[in-house]
ZADO-1210 file (C-alpha; in nm, 4 decimals, padded with zeros to 6 digits):
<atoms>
<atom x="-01.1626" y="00.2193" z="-02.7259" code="UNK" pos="1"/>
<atom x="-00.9388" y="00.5285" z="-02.7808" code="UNK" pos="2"/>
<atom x="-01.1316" y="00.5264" z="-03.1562" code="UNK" pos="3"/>
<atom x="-01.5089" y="00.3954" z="-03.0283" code="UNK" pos="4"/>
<atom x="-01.5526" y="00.6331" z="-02.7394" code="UNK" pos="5"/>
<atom x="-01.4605" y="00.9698" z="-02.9393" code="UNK" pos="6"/>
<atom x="-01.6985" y="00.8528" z="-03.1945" code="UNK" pos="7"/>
<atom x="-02.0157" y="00.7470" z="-02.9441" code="UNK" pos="8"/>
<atom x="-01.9617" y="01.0630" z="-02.7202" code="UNK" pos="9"/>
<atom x="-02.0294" y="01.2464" z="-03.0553" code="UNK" pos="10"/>
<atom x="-02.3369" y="01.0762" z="-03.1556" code="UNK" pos="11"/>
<atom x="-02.4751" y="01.1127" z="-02.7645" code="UNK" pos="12"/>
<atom x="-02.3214" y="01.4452" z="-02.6615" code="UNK" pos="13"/>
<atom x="-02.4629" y="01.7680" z="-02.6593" code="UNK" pos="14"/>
<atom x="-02.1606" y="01.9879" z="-02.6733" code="UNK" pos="15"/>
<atom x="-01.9664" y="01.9881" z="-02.9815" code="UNK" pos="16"/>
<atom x="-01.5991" y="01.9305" z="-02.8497" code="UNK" pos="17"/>
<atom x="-01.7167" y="01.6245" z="-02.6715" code="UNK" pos="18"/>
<atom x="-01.5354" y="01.3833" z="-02.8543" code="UNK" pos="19"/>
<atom x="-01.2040" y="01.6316" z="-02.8480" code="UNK" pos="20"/>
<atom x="-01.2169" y="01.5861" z="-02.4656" code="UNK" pos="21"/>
<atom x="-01.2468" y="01.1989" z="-02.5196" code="UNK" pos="22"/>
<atom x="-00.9417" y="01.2074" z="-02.7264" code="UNK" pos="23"/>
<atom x="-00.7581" y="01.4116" z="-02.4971" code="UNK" pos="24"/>
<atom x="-00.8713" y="01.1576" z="-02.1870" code="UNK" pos="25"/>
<atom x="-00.7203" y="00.8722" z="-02.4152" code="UNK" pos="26"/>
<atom x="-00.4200" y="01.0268" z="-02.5117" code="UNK" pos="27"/>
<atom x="-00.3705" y="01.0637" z="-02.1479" code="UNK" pos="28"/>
<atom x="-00.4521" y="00.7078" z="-02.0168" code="UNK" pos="29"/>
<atom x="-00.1953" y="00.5885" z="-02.3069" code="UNK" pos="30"/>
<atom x="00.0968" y="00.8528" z="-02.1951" code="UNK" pos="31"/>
<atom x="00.0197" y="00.7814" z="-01.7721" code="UNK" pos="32"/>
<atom x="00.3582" y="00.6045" z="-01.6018" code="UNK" pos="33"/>
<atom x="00.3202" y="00.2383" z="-01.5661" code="UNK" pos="34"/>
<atom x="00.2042" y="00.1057" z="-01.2221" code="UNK" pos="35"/>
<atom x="00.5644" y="-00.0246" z="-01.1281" code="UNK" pos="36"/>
<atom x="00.7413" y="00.3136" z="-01.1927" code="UNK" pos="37"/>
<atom x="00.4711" y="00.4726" z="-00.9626" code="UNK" pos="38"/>
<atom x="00.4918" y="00.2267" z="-00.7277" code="UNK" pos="39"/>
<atom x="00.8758" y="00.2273" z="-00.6954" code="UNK" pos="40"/>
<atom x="00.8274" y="00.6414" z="-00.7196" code="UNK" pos="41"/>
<atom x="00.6683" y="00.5997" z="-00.3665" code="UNK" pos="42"/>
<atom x="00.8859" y="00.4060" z="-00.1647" code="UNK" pos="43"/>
<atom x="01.1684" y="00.5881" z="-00.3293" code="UNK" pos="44"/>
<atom x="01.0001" y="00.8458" z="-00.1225" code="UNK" pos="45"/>
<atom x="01.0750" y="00.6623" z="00.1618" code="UNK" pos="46"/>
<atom x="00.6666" y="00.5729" z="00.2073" code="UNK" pos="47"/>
<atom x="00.6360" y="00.1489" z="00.4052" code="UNK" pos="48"/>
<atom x="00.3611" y="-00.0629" z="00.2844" code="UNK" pos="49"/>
<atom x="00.3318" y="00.0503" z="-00.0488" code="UNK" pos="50"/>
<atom x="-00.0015" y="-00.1077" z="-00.2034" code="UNK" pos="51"/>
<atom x="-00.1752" y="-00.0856" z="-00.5221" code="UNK" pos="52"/>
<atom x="-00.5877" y="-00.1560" z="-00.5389" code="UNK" pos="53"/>
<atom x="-00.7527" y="-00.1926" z="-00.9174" code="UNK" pos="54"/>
<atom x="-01.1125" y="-00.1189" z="-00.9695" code="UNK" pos="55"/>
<atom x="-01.3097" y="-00.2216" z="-01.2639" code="UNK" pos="56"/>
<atom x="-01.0010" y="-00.3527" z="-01.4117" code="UNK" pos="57"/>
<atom x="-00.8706" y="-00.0222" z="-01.4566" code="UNK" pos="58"/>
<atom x="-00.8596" y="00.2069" z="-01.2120" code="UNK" pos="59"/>
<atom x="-00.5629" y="00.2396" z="-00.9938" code="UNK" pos="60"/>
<atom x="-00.5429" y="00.3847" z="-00.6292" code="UNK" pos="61"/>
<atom x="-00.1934" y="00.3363" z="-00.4377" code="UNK" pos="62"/>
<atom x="-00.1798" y="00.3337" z="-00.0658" code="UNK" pos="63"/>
<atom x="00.1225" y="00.3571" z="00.1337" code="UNK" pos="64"/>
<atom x="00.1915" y="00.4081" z="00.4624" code="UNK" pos="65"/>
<atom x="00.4226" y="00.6774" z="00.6332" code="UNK" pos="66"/>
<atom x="00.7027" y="00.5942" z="00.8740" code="UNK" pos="67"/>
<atom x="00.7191" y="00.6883" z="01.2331" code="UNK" pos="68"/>
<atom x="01.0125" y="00.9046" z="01.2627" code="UNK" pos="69"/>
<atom x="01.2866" y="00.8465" z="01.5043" code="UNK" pos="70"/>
<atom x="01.1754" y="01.1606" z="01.6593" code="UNK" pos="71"/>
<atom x="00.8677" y="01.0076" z="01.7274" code="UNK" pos="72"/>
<atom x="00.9837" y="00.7316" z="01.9400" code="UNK" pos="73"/>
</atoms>
């Protein structure tokens, strides 16, 4: 994909730096932290119920839930 989508955005896109911006989306889906690390990067924050929803296959949205504070109670 990172090589076919550059190469159709070029042949369907009006502006020329088109496929520039494709590469640049690519580049940045390859270099993005795995789903684990992010994951782990949340409940490090001390976030409960830490979830992870994929759409399409690969989109990722995290959902987490924030603790009551002691405060609170």
């Amino acid at each position: 994909m990172r090589g076919v989508i550059p190469m159709f955005a070029r042949i369907v896109a009006r502006h020329p730096e088109t496929p520039k911006l494709m590469r640049f989306y690519w580049d940045t889906i390859e270099a993005c932290a795995p789903p684990a690390a992010i994951m782990s990067a949340i409940k490090d924050a001390r976030f409960e119920d830490v979830t992870r929803y994929v759409e399409l296959g690969i989109f990722s949205e995290y959902c987490a839930r924030k603790p009551l504070s002691a405060a609170a109670l």
